[in-house]
C-alpha positions as CSV (number, residue, x, y, z in Angstrom):
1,X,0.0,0.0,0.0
2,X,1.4,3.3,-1.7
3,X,2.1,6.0,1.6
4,X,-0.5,8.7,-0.6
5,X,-2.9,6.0,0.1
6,X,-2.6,5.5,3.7
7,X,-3.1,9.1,3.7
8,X,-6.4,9.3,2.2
9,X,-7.7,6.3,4.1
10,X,-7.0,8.0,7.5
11,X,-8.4,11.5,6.1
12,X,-11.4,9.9,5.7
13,X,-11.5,8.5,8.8
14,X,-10.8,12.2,10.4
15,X,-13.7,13.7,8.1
16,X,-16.0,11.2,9.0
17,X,-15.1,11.1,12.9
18,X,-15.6,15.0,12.5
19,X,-18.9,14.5,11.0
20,X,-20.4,12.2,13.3
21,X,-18.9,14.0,16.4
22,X,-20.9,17.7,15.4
23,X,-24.0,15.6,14.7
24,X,-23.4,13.7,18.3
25,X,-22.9,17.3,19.5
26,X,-26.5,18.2,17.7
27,X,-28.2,14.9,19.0
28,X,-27.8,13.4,15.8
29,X,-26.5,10.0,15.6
30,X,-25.4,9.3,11.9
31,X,-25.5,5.6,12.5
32,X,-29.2,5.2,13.7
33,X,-31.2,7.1,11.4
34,X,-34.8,8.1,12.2
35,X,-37.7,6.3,11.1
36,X,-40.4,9.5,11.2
37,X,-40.6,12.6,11.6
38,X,-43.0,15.6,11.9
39,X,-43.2,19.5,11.9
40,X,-44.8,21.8,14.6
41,X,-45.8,25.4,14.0
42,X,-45.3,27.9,17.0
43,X,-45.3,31.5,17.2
44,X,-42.5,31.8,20.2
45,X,-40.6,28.9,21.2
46,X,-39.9,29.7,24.4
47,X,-36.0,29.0,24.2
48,X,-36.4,25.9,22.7
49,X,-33.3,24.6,20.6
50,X,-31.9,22.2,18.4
51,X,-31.5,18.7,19.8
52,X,-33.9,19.5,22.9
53,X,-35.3,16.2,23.9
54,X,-38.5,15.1,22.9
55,X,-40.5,12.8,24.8
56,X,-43.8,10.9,25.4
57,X,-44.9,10.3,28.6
58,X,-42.1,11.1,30.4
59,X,-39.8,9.1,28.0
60,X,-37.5,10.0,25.8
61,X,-38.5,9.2,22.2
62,X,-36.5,11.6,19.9
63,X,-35.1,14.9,19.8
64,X,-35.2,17.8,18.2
65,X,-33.7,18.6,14.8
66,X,-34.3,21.4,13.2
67,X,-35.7,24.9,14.1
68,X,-36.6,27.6,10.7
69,X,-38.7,30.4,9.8
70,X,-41.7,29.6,8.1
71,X,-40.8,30.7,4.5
72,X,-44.9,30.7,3.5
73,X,-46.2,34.7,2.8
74,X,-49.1,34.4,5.2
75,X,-46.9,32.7,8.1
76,X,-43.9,34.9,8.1
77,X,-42.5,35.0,11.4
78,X,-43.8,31.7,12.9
79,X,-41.3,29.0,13.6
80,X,-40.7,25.6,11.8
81,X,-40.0,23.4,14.7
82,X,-38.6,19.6,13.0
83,X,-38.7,16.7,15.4
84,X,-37.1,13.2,14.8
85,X,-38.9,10.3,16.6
86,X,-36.8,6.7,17.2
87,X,-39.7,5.2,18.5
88,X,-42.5,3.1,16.8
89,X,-45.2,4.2,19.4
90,X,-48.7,5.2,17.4
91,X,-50.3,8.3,18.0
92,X,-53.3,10.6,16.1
93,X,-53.1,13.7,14.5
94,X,-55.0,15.6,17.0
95,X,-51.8,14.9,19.3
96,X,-50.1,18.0,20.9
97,X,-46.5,18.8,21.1
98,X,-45.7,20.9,24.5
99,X,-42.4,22.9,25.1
100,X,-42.1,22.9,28.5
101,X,-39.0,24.1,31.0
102,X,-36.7,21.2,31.6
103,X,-35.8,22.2,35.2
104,X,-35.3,25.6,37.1
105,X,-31.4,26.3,35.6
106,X,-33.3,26.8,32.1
107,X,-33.7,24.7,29.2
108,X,-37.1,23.8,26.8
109,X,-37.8,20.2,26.0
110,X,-40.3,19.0,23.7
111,X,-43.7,16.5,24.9
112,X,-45.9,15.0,22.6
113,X,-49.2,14.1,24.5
114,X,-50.5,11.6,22.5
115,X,-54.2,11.4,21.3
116,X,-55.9,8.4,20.1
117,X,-59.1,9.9,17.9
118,X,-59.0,9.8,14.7
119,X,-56.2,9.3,12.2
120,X,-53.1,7.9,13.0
121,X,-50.0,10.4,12.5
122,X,-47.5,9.4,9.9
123,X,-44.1,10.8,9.3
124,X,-44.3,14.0,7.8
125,X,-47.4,15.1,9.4
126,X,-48.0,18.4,11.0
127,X,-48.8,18.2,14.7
128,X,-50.8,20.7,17.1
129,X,-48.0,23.0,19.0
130,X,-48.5,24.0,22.9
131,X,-46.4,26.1,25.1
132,X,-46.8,25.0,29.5
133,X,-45.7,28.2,31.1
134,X,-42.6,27.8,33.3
135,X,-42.8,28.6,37.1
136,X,-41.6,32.4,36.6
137,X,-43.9,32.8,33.7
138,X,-46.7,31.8,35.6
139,X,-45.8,34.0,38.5
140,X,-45.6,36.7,36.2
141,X,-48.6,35.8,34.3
142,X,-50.3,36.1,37.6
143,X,-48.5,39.5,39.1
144,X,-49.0,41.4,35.9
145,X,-53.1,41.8,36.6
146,X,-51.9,42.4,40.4
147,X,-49.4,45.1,39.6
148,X,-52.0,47.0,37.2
149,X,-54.5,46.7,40.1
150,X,-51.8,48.1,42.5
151,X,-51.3,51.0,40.0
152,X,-54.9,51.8,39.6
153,X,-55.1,52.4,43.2
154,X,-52.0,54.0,44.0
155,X,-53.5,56.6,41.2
156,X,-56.9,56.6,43.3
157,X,-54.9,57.1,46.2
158,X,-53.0,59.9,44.7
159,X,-56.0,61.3,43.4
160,X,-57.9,61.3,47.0
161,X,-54.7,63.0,48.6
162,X,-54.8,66.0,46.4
163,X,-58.4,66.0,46.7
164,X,-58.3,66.5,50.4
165,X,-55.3,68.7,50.1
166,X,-57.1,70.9,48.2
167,X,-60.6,70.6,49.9
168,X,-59.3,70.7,53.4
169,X,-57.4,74.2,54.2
170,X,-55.1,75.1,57.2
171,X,-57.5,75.6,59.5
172,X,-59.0,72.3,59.0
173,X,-55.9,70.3,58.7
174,X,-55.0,71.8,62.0
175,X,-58.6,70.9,63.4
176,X,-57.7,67.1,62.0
177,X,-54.0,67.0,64.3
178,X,-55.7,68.3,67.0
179,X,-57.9,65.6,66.7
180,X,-55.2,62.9,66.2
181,X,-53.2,64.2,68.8
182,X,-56.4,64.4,71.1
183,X,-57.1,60.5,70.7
184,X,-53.0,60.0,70.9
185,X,-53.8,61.1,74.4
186,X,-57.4,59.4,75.0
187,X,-55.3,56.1,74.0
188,X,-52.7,56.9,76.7
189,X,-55.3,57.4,79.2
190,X,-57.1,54.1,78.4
191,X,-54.1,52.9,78.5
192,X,-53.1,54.2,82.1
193,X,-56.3,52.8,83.6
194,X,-55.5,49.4,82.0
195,X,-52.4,49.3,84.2
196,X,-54.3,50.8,87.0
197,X,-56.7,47.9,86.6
198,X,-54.3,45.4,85.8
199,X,-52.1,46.5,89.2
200,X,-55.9,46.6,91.1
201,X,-56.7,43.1,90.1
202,X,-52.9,42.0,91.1
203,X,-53.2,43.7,94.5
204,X,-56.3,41.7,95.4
205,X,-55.5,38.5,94.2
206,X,-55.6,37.0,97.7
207,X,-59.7,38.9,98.5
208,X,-60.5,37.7,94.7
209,X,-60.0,34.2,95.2
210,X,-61.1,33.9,98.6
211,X,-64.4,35.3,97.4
212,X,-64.3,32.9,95.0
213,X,-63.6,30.1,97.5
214,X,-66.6,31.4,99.4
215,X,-68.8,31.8,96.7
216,X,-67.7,27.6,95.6
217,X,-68.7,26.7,99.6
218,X,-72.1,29.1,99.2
219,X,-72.7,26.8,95.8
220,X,-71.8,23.8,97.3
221,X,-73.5,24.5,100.9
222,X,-77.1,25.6,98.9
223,X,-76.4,22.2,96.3
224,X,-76.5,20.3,99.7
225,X,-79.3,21.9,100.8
226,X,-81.3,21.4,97.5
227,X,-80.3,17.9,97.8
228,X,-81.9,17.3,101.2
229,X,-85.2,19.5,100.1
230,X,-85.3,16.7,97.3
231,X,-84.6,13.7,99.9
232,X,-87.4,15.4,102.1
233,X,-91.0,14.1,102.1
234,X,-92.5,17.9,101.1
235,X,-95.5,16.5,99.6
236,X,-96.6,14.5,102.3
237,X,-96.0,17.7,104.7
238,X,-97.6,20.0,102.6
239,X,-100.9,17.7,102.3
240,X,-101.1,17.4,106.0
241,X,-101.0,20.7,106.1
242,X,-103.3,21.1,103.8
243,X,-105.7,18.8,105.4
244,X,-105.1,21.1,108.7
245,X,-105.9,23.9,106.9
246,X,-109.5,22.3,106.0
247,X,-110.0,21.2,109.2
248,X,-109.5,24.8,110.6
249,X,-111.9,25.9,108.0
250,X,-114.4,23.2,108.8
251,X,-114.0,24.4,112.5
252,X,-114.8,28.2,111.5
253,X,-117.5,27.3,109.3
254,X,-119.3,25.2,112.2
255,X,-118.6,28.5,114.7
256,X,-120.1,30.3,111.9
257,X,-123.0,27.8,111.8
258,X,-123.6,28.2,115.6
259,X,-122.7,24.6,116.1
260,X,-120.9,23.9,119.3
261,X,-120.1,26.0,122.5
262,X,-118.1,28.3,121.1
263,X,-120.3,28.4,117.9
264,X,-123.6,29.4,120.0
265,X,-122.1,31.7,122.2
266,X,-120.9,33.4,119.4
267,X,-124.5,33.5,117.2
268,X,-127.1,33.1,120.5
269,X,-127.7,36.7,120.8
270,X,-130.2,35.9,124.1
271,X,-127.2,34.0,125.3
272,X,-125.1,36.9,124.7
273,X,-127.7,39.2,126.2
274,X,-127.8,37.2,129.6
275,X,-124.2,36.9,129.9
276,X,-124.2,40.5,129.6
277,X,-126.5,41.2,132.2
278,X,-124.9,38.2,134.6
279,X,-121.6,39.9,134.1
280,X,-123.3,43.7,135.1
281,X,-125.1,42.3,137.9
282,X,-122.0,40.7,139.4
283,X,-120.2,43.8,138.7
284,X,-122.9,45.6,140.8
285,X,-122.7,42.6,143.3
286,X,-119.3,43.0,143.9
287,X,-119.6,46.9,144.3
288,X,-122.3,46.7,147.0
289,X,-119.9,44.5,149.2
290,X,-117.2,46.3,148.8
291,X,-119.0,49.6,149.5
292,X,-121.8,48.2,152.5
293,X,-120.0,45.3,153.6
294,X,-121.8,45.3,157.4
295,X,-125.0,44.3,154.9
296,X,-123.5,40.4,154.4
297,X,-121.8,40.0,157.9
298,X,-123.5,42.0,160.3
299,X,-123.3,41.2,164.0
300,X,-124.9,44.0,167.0
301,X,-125.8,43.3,170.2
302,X,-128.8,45.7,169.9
303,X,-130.4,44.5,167.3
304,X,-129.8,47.5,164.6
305,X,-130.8,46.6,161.4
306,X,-128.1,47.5,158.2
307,X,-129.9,49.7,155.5
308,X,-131.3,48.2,152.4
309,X,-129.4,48.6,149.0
310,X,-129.5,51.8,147.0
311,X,-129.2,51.4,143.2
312,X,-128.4,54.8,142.9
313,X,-125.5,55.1,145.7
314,X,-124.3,51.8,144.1
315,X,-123.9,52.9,140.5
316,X,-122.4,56.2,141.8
317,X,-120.2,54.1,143.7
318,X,-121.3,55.7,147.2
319,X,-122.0,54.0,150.4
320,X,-125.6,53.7,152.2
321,X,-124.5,54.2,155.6
């Protein structure tokens, strides 16, 4: 073998160890060829790039291999995305490819979320293209209606200041601190008692909870005595007194009747009438002994006779001597 030879066998060798190394370098692999492809149309890629990984389900399936303009008049601007599929797995038309973040440090990858209605996708096909917002994009996505709310009112807020500014003069804004300061100092006072209370309720600890041991005893003394009202037999004392109480009015009622001593002493008028009249005469009895006694027990050796009673002398209480 000629040395010019061995030269050109080994320059081939470089050129194609070049070649596959920048298509390894793209994800390409010169040696496995793909068996399908198909194209995706997106308006922003997100920061997708060549040889991203593409994948189905979580696995990886094929990569990405080639990103262009749309050359077309009516899609000038949109992106040409080109992916490369090694796998056999079936999938319709209506699939969608995502880009989504590959991880917080940055980075798009390609997902194909497969769909089983209606045609199967074969290679060359065009497939439905989806972008998944990324954590920071999402935040954003979220802050920007926030932040225009915020502005709105900080402008409202803005607005109202000068409003008052101009509405309220110096007088009145004076009027207003006075009336800050004024509750400043209503605060401090309520805030002074609080302590004074505070240092009250501290002070009489010792009175607080013996009235509240007391009022426990009171509680439990009057739950004792409820207790033994509930033991006691208050029914059976309260019908004998009941039954007293109906014999006393039985009792009255026969008085009122006139039956009985009592009851005709108290309704026999002639009864009444002669007891009067017993009682007068004995009271007049009484008097004539005590004022002519000598009339009763008289003794005289000769013979005089005592003089006879006097109505008259007796009712004025005067003796018949």
């Amino acid at each position: 073998m000629s040395k010019e030879l061995k030269t050109g066998i080994v320059a081939l060798i470089i050129i194609a160890l070049g070649v596959w190394g920048y298509n390894y370098l793209k994800g390409q692999n010169v040696f496995s060829p793909t068996s399908r492809y198909f194209f995706v149309e997106y308006q922003n890629i997100n920061g997708l790039s060549e040889a991203s990984v593409v994948t189905i389900n979580g696995l990886q399936v094929g990569k990405v291999d080639q990103i262009t303009f749309n050359q077309q008049p009516d899609k000038r601007g949109k992106l040409l995305v080109r992916i490369s599929l090694n796998d056999d797995f079936e999938f319709s038309k209506k699939s969608i490819a995502k880009i989504y973040s590959a991880g917080l440090m940055g980075g798009q990858n390609l997902a194909i979320i497969p769909n089983y209605e209606g045609d199967i996708a074969i290679s060359g096909d065009y497939l439905q293209g989806d972008i998944e917002s990324d954590l920071f994009s999402s935040v954003g996505e979220k802050l920007n209606p926030i932040q225009a709310k915020v502005e709105n009112v900080l402008v409202h807020v803005d607005s109202l200041v000068t409003g008052l500014n101009q509405t309220l003069n110096k007088q009145a804004r004076e009027s207003l601190n006075n009336t800050i300061v004024g509750f400043e100092s209503t605060m401090k006072r309520v805030n002074s008692m609080l302590f004074s209370m505070n240092k009250l309720l501290v002070d009489n600890k010792i009175n607080i909870d013996e009235t509240v041991a007391n009022t426990k005893k009171i509680t439990e003394n009057f739950s004792k005595v409820s207790e033994d009202l509930a033991k006691a037999d208050l029914g059976g004392t309260i019908k004998q007194l009941e039954t007293t109480v109906n014999n006393v009015n039985g009792l009255v009622a026969g008085i009122k009747s006139g039956k009985g001593t009592v009851g005709k002493l108290m309704t026999d008028e002639k009864l009444y009438t002669n007891l009067a009249n017993a009682t007068k005469e004995m009271e007049e009895l009484l008097r004539e002994m005590k004022l002519n006694p000598k009339r009763f027990v008289h003794f005289s050796l000769f013979g005089k006779k005592p003089k006879p009673y006097n109505k008259d002398s007796n009712q004025k209480n005067v003796s018949n001597k």
